[in-house]
VOBA-1610 file (N, C-alpha, C; in pm, whole numbers, padded with zeros to 5 digits, always signed):
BEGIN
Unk+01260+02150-00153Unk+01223+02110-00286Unk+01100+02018-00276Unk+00968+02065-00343Unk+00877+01910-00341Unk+00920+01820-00382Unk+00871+01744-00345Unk+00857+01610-00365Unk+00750+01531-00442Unk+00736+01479-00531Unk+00578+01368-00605Unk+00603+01257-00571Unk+00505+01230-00544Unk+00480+01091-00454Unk+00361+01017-00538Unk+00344+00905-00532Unk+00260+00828-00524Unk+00153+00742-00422Unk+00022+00764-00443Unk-00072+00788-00375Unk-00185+00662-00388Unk-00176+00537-00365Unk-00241+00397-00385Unk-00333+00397-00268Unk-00452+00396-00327Unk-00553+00399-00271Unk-00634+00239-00237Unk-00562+00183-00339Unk-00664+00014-00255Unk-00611-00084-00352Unk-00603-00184-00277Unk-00496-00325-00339Unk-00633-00443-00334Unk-00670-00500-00366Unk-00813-00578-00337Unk-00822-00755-00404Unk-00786-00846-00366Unk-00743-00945-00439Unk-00837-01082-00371Unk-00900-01147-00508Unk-00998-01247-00465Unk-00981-01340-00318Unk-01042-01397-00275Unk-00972-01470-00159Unk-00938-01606-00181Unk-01001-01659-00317Unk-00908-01748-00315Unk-00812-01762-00411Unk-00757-01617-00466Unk-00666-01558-00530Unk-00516-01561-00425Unk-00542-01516-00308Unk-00466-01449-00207Unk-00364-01554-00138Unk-00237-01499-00115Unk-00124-01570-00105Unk-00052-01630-00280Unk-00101-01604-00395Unk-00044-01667-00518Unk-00001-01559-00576Unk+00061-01427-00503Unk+00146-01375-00582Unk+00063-01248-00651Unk-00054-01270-00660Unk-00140-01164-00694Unk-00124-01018-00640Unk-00129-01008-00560Unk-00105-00863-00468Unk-00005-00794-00495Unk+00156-00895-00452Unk+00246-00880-00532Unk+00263-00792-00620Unk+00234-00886-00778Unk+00245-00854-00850Unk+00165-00747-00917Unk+00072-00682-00828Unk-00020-00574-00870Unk+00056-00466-00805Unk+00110-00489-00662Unk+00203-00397-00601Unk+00345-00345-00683Unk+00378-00435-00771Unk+00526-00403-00834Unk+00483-00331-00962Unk+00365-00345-00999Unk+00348-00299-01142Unk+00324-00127-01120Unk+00207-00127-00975Unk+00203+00020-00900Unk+00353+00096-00930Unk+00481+00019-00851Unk+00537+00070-00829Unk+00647+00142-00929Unk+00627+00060-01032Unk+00710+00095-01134Unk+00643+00196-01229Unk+00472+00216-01245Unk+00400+00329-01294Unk+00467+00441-01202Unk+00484+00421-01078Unk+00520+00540-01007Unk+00663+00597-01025Unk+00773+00481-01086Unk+00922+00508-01052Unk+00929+00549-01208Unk+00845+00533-01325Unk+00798+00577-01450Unk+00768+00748-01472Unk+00672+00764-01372Unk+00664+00916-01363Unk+00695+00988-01305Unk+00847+00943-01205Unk+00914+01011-01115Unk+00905+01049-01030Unk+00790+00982-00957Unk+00780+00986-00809Unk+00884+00884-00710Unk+00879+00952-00615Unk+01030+00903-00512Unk+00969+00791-00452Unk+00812+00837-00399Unk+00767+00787-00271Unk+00621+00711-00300Unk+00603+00595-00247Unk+00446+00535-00280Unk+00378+00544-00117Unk+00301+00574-00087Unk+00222+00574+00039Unk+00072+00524-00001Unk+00036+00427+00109Unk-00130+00389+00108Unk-00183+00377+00229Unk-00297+00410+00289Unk-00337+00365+00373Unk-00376+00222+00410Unk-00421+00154+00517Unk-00462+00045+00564Unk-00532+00076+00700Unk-00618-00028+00681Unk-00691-00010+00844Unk-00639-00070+00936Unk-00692-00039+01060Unk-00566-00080+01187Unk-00625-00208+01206Unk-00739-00279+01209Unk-00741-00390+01237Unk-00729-00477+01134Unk-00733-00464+01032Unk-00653-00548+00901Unk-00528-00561+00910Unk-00490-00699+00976Unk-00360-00704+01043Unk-00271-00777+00917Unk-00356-00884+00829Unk-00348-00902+00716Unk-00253-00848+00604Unk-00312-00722+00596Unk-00289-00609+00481Unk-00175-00519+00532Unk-00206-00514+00672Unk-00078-00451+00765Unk+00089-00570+00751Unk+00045-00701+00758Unk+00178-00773+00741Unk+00225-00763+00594Unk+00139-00727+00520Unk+00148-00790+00360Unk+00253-00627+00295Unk+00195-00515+00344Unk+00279-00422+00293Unk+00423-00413+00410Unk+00454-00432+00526Unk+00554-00453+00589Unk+00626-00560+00498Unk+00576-00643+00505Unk+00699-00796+00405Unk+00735-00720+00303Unk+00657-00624+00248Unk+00699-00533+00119Unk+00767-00384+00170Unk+00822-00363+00231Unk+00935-00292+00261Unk+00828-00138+00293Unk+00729-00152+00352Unk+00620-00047+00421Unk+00664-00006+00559Unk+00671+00123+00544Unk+00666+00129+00731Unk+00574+00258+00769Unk+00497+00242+00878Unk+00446+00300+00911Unk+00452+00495+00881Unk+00373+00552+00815Unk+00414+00736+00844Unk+00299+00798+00920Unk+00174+00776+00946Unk+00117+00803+01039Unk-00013+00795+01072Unk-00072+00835+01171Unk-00204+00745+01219Unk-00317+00838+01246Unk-00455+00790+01139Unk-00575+00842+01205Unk-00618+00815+01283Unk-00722+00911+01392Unk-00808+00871+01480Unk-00892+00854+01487Unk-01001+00806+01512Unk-01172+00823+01516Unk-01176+00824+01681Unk-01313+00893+01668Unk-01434+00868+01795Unk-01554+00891+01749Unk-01655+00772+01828Unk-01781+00814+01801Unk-01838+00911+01828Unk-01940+00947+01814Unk-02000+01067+01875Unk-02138+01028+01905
//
């Protein structure tokens, strides 16, 4: 059976906005547009060295589904 998912493309919050709940609360509002139109699942990317943005969606119940690669050329 498919599945609809939700698909968040970028969370972006002033810096000296950051840590007051802002993100948060932009993340819960996402999530409830999504649990609104009946999607199961929210997925976003993050970059690997934004360790930041990497702790911030883990504390928010994120776990890893899978990983791009690069190489230069």
């Amino acid at each position: 059976m498919p599945e609809t998912f939700l698909s968040l493309q970028q969370i972006a919050v002033a810096p000296g906005a950051s840590r007051g709940g802002v993100g948060s609360a932009l993340l819960e509002g996402v999530r409830a547009l999504g649990r609104a139109a009946g999607c199961r699942r929210l997925v976003t990317d993050v970059w690997d060295f934004n360790e930041g943005a990497r702790a911030f969606y883990r504390a928010r119940g994120f776990r890893p589904l899978n990983s791009k690669l690069e190489q230069e050329l």
